[in-house]
matplotlib code that plots the C-alpha trace (Angstrom):
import matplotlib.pyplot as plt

x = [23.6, 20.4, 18.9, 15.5, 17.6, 18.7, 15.2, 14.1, 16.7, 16.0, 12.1, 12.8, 15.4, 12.8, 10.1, 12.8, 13.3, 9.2, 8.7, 11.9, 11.1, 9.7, 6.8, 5.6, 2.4, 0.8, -0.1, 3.4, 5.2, 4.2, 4.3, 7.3, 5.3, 5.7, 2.9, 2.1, 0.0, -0.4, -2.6, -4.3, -5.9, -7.4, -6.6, -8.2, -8.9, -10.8, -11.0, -14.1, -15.3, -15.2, -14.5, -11.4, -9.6, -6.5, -4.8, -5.6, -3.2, -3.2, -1.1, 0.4, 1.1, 3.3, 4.3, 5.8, 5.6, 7.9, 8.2, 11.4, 11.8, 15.2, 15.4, 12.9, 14.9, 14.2, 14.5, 11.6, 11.2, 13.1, 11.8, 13.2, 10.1, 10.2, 8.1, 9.7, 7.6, 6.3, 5.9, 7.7, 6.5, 6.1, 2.4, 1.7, 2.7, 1.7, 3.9, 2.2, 2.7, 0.3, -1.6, -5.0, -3.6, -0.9, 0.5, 2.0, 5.2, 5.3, 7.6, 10.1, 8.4, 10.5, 10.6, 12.0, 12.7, 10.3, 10.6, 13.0, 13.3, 14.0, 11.3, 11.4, 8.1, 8.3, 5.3, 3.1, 6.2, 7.1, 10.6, 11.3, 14.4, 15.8, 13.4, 9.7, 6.3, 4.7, 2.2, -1.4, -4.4, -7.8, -9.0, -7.0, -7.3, -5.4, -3.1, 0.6, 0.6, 1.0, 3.4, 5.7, 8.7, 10.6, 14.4, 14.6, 12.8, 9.7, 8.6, 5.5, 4.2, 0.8, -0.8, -4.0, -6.6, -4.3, -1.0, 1.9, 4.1, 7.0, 9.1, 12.0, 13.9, 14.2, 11.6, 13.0, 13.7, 10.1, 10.2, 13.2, 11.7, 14.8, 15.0, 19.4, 19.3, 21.7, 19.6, 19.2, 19.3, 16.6, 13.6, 10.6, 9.4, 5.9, 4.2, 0.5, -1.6, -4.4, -7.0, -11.0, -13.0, -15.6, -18.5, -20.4, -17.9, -15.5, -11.6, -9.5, -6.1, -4.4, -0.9, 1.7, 4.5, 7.4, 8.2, 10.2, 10.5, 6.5, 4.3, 1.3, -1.2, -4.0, -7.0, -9.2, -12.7, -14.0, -16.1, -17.5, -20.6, -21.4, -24.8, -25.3, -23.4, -20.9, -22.5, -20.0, -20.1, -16.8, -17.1, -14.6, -13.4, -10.0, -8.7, -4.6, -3.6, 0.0, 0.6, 3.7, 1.8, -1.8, -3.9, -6.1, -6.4, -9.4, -11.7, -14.9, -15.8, -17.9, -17.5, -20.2, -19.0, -20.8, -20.7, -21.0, -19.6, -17.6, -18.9, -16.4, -17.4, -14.6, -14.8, -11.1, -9.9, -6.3, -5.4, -3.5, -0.6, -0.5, 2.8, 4.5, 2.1, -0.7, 0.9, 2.3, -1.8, -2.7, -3.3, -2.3, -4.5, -4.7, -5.2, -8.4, -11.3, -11.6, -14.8, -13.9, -16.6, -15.0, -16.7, -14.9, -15.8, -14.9, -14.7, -15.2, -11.5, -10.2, -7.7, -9.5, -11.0, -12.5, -12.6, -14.2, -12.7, -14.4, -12.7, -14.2, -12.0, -12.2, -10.6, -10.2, -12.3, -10.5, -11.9, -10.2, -11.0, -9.0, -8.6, -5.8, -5.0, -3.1, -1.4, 1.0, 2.1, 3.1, 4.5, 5.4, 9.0, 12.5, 15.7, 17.0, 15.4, 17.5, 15.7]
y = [15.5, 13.1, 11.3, 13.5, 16.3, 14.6, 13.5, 17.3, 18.4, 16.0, 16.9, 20.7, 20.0, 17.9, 20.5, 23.0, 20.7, 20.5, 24.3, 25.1, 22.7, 23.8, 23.7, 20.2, 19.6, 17.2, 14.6, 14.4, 13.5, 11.7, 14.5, 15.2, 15.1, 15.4, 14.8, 15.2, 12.7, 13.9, 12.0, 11.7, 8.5, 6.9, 3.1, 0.4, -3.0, -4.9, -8.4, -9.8, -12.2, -9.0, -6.1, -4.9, -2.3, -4.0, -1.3, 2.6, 4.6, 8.2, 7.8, 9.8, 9.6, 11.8, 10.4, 12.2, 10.4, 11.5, 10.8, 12.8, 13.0, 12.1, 11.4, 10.8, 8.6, 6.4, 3.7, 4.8, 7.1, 7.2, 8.3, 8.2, 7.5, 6.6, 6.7, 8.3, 7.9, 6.9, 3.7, 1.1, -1.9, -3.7, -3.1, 0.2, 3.6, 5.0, 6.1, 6.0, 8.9, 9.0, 6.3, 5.9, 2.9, 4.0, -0.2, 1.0, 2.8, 5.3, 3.9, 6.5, 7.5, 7.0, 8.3, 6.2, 6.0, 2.8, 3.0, 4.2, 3.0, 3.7, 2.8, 2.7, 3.0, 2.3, 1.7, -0.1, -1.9, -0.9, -1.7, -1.1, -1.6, -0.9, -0.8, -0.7, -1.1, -5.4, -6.7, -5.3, -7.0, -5.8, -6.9, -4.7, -7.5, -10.3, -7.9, -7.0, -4.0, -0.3, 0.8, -2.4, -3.1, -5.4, -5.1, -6.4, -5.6, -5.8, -6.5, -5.2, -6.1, -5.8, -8.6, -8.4, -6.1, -6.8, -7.6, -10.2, -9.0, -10.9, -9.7, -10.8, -9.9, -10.0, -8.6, -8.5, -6.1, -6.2, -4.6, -2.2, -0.1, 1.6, 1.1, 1.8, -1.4, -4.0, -6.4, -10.2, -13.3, -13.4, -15.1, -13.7, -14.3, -13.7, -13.6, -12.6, -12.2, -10.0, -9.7, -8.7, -11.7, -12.0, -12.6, -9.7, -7.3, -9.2, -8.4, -11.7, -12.6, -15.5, -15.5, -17.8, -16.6, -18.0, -16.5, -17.8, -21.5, -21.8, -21.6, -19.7, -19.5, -17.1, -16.4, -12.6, -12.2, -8.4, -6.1, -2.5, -1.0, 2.9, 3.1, 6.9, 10.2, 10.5, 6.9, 3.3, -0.1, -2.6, -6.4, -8.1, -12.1, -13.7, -16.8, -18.0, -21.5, -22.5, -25.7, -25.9, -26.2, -26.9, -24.2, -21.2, -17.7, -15.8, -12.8, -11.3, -7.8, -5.0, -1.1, 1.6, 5.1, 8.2, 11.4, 12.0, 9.0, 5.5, 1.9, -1.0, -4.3, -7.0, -10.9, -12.3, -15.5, -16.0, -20.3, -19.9, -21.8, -19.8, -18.6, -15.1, -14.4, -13.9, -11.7, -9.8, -8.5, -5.2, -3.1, -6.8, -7.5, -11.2, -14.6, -16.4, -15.1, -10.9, -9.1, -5.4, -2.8, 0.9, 4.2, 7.3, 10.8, 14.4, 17.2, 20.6, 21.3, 19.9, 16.7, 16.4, 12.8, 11.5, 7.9, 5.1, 1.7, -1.5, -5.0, -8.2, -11.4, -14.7, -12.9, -9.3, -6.0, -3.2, 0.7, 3.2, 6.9, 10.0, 11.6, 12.0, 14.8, 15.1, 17.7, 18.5, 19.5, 18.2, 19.1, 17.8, 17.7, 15.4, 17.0, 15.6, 14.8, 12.7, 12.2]
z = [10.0, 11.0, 8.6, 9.3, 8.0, 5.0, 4.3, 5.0, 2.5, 0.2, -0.4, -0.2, -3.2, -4.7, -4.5, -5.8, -9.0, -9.7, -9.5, -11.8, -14.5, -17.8, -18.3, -21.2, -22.0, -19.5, -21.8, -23.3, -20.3, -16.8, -14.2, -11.2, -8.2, -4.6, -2.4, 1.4, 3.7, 7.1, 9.7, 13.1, 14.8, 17.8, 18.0, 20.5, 21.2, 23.3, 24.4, 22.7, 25.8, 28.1, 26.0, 28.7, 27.0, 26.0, 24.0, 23.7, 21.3, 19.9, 16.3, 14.3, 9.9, 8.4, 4.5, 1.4, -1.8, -4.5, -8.3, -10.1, -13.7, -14.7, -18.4, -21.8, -24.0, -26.6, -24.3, -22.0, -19.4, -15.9, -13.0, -9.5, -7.1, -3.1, 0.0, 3.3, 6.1, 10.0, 11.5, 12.8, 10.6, 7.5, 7.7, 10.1, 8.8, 12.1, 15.4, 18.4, 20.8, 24.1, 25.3, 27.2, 29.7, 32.0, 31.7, 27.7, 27.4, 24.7, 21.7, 20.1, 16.9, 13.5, 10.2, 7.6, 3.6, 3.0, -0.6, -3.2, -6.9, -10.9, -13.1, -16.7, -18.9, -22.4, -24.4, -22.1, -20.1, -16.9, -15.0, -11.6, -9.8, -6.0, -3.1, -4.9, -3.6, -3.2, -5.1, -4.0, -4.8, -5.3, -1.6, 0.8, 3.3, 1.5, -0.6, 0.5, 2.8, 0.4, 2.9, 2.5, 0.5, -1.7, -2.2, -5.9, -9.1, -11.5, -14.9, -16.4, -19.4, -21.6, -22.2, -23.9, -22.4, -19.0, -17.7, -16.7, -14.1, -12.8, -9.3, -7.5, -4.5, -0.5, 2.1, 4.9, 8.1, 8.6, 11.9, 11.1, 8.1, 6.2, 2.1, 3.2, 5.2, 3.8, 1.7, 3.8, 1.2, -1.7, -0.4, -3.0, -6.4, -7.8, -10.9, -11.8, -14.8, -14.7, -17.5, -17.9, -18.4, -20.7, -18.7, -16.4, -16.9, -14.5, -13.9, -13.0, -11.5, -11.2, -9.8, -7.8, -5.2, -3.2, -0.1, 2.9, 1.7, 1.2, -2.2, -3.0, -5.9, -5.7, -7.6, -7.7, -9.0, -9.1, -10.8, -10.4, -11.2, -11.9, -10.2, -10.4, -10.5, -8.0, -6.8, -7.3, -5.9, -6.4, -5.3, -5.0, -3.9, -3.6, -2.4, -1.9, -1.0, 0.6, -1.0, 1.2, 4.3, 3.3, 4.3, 3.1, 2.9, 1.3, 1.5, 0.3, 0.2, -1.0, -1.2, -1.9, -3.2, -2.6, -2.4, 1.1, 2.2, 1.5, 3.3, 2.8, 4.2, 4.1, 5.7, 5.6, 6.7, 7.7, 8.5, 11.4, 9.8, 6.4, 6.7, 6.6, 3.7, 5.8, 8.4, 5.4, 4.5, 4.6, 7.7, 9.1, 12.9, 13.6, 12.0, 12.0, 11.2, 10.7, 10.3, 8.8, 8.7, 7.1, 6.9, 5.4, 4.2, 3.0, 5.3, 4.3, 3.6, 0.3, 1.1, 4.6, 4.8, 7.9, 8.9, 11.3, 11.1, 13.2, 13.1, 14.7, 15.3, 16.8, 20.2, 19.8, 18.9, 17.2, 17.2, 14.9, 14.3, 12.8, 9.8, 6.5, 5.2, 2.0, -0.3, -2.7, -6.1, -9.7, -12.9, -16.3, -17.2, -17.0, -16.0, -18.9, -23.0, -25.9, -28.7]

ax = plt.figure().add_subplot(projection="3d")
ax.plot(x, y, z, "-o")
ax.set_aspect("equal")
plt.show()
């Protein structure tokens, strides 16, 4: 049997397990889930001194998310969560399948478990163990990929108003995404406290990381304002310095919410000797300097989201244009309860 089957299997078992559980009261227990991403894009680039079509793919997303109660104990409660999914990368959840320029070959497309974990919440902590999601920062641009992975574990815990968080483990088969991979040598650790400052509303972070034999500390600044109903605007700024080779990394942005229609405007700088951090970012293009200018939207149908992505660097354009569509279903309820 494929592993596509098994995957199949596994989220039609998974979906059997969420319909069948009794029914808790929601605010009791943290829901079973199971939820659908499906998605459709145009992606080009350009070089910027002549703007010759360099690339020209159709692409293809097709994610589940998962989250299965196990057990409520007094020692917290366990969940088994995971990401299967597309793409061929650490940072692209996307398989191309037809191409614009008859110079590309067509890539087989793959679908992959990117992500599968226990976590244990217990009064504000959280635990994670196995394959679970990076770090993410507030600044898409500068923050580890959403679609990535580390093989290791995490430690959450309240600190104030905030939190400390402390991680461990291995990334690795960046460009062979499979969470049943056998795990290289550890290679990561990171820590980051995150807490509301007292001025202006603000939210800070600092945190420092080791990855691949180089050093990090990084430093977030953000803050959101409720402008109207339905109407937001988050700002954001962060900056990371590799001490092992000297060099930056830092980003600005903006995003205004709206009803009709989301704007995100992002400037992100990338030294081109940062290290495997950099290339590690979100959505990851190119080093140097990166202009990103984002539109999105609702369609009629509910889950439907339409989107228009531009990005200006030092050499190359990039044009992006599709839609996400996403669905699914949760309940309360763990397959088992000790009191």
């Amino acid at each position: 049997m494929s592993v596509r089957s098994l995957l199949y299997i596994a989220g039609l078992g998974i979906g059997l397990l969420i319909h069948t559980f009794p029914t808790l009261q929601a605010a009791e227990l943290e829901p079973s889930s199971i939820q659908f991403k499906l998605g459709m894009r145009y992606d080009t680039q350009f070089d910027k001194e002549t703007m010759q079509p360099l690339t020209g793919w159709f692409q293809y997303r097709a994610q589940i998310s998962y989250a299965l109660g196990l057990a409520a104990t007094p020692g917290g409660d366990f969940t088994l969560r995971g990401v299967a999914g597309t793409g061929r990368s650490y940072t692209s959840a996307w398989n191309s399948f037809a191409s614009t320029l008859s110079s590309n070959t067509v890539p087989d497309g793959v679908f992959n478990m990117r992500q599968i974990y226990l976590q244990d919440d217990y009064e504000g902590w959280r635990g994670q163990a196995g394959v679970i999601p990076p770090n993410a920062g507030d600044i898409p641009t500068l923050g580890y990929d959403t679609d990535g992975w580390v093989r290791g574990g995490r430690l959450i815990a309240p600190l104030g108003e905030g939190n400390f968080q402390l991680v461990s483990g291995a990334i690795d088969h960046l460009r062979d995404p499979n969470a049943f991979q056998t795990w290289e040598e550890w290679n990561y650790f990171g820590t980051k406290l995150v807490q509301p400052l007292p001025w202006w509303e603000l939210k800070g972070a600092l945190s420092y990381e080791y990855l691949a034999n180089e050093n990090y500390v990084g430093a977030e600044l953000g803050r959101k304002w409720k402008l109207d109903e339905g109407m937001s605007l988050k700002a954001g700024l962060e900056a990371i310095y590799n001490f092992s080779t000297p060099s930056w990394a830092w980003a600005a942005a903006t995003q205004l919410k709206t009803s009709p229609v989301d704007i995100t405007l992002a400037y992100t700088y990338i030294n081109p000797d940062f290290g495997l951090r950099g290339e590690l970012s979100e959505d990851f293009f190119t080093l140097g300097n990166r202009v990103s200018v984002n539109f999105s939207g609702e369609v009629l149908i509910d889950g439907l989201k339409w989107f228009a992505q531009t990005d200006v660097t030092d050499h190359r354009v990039r044009f992006r244009v599709g839609f996400n569509y996403s669905f699914g279903a949760s309940e309360p309820g763990y397959l088992a309860r000790f009191n």
